[in-house]
matplotlib code that plots the C-alpha trace (Angstrom):
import matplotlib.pyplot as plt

x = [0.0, 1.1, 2.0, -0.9, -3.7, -1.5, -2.1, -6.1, -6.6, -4.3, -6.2, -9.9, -8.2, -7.2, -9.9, -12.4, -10.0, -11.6, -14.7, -16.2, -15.7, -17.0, -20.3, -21.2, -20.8, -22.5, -25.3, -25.8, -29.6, -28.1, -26.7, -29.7, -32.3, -35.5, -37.3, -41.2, -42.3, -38.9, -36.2, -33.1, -29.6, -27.4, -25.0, -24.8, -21.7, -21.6, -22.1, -19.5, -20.7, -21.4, -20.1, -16.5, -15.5, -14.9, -13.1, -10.9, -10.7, -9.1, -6.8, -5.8, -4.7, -3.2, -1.3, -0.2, 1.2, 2.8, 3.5, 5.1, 2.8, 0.2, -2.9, -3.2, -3.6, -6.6, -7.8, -7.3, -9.1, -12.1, -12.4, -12.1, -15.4, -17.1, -16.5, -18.0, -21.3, -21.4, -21.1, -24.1, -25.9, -25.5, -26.0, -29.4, -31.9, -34.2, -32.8, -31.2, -30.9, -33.2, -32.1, -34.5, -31.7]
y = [0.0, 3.1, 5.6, 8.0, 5.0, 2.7, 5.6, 5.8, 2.1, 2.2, 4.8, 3.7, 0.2, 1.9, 3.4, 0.0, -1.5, 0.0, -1.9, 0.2, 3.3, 0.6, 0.0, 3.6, 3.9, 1.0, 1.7, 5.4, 6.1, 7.3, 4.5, 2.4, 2.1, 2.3, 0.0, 0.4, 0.2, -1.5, 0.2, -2.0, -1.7, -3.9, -4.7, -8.1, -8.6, -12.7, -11.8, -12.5, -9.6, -6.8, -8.0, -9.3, -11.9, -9.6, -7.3, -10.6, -11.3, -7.0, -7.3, -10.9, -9.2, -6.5, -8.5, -10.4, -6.9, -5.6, -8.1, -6.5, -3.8, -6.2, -6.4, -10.0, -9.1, -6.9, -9.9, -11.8, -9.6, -9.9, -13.4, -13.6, -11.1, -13.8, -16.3, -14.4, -13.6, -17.2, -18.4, -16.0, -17.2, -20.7, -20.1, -18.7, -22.1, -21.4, -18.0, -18.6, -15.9, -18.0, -16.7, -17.6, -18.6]
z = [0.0, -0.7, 2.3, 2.8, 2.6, 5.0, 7.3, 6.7, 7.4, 10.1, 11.4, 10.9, 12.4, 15.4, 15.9, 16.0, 17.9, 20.7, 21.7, 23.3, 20.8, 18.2, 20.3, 20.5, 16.9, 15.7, 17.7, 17.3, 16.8, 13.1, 11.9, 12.3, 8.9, 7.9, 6.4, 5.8, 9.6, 10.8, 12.2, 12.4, 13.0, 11.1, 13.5, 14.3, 16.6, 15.9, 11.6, 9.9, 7.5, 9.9, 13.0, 15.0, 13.1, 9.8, 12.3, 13.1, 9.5, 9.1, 12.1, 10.5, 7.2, 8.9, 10.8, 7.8, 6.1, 9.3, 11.9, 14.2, 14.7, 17.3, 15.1, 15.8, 19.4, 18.8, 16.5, 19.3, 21.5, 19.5, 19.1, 23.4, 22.9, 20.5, 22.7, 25.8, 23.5, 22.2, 26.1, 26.8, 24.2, 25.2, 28.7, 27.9, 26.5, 23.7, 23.2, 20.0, 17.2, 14.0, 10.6, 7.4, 4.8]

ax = plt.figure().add_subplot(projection="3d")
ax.plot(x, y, z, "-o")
ax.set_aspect("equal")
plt.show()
């Protein structure tokens, strides 16, 4: 990558890397859509296309173009917080998310 986008992803990558920071983002009443009567956010934090685990897959890739800059610890860090949300899920009977595929 050239030298002034390395520093844009780095930055955006940074700045998700704080969970927190991320959940305030994601669930900002303006980031959630309208649709008819619905309003949903599509954040999912288990979806691998809105969620953690294609923040694992970023941190994973950046980790692969600069390793030794400790992306794979805040991919790490991430999967942990899957792990916790899976447990809760599990720990909770008959409250499983059902998708219609």
């Amino acid at each position: 990558m050239n030298n002034k986008l390395d520093k844009i992803v780095k930055n955006i990558a940074d700045k998700l890397s704080d969970y927190q920071y991320l959940k305030r983002i994601v669930y900002n009443r303006n980031n959630y859509i309208k649709i008819e009567r619905n309003v949903i956010n599509p954040f999912n934090e288990l979806m691998l296309s809105n969620g953690l685990p294609s923040l694992c897959v970023l941190y994973g890739e950046l980790n692969e173009q600069y390793p030794m800059e400790g992306w794979d610890i805040i991919g790490h860090k991430y999967m942990r917080q899957m792990g916790k949300l899976i447990g809760k899920i599990n720990s909770r009977k008959g409250n499983w998310i059902v998708i219609d595929v």
